[in-house]
C-alpha positions as CSV (number, residue, x, y, z in Angstrom):
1,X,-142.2,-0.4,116.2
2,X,-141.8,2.7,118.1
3,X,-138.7,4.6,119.5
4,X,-138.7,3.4,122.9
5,X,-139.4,-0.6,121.4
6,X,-135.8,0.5,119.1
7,X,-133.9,0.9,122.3
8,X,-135.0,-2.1,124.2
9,X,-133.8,-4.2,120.5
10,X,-130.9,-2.3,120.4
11,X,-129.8,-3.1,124.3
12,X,-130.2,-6.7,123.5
13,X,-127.7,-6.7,120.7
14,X,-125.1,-4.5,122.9
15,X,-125.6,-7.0,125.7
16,X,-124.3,-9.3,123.3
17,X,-121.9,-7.6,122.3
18,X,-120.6,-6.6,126.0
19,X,-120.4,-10.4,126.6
20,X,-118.2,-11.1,123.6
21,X,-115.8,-8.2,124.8
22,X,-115.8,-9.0,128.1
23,X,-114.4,-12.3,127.0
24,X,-111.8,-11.2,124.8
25,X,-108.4,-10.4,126.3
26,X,-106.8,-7.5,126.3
27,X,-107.7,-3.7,127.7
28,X,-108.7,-2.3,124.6
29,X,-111.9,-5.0,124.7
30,X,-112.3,-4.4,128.4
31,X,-112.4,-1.0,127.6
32,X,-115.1,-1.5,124.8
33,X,-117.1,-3.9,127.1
34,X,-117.3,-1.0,129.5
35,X,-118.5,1.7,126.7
36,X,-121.0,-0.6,125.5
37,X,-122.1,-1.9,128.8
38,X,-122.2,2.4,129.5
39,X,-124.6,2.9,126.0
40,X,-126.8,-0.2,127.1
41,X,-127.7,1.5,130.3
42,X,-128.0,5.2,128.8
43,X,-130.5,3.1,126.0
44,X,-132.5,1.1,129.6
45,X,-133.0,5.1,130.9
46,X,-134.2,6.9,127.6
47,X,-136.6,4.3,126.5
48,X,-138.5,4.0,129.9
49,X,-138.7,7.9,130.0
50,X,-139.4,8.3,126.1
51,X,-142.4,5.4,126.5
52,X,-143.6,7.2,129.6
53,X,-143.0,10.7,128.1
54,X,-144.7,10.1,125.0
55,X,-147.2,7.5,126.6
56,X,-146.2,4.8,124.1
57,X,-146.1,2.1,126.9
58,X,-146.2,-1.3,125.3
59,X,-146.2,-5.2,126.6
60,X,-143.6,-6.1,124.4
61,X,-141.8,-3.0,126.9
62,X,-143.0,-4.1,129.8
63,X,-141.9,-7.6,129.3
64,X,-138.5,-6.8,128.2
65,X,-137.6,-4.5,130.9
């Protein structure tokens, strides 16, 4: 499992994560949807330019973006 594959498993666990904030009341969670919502789409960027960078380009990649 390379780096770029990490990201991708790791966006899938803060997605749900995000959904169970999102769902619980109160700003605080809002808050922490929103800063887990802002990691999962910092993780989306660096893994497409890590597997394109280091030309590690997979189908398991592909499939999951």
């Amino acid at each position: 499992m390379n780096i770029p594959n990490t990201l991708t498993m790791l966006r899938i666990v803060l997605a749900l994560a995000f959904i169970v904030f999102l769902f619980m009341g109160g700003l605080f969670y809002k808050a922490l949807a929103f800063a887990t919502f802002f990691l999962a789409s910092v993780t989306d960027l660096l893994d497409g330019f890590l597997a394109k960078r280091t030309n590690q380009i997979t189908d398991f990649g592909k499939l999951m973006d």
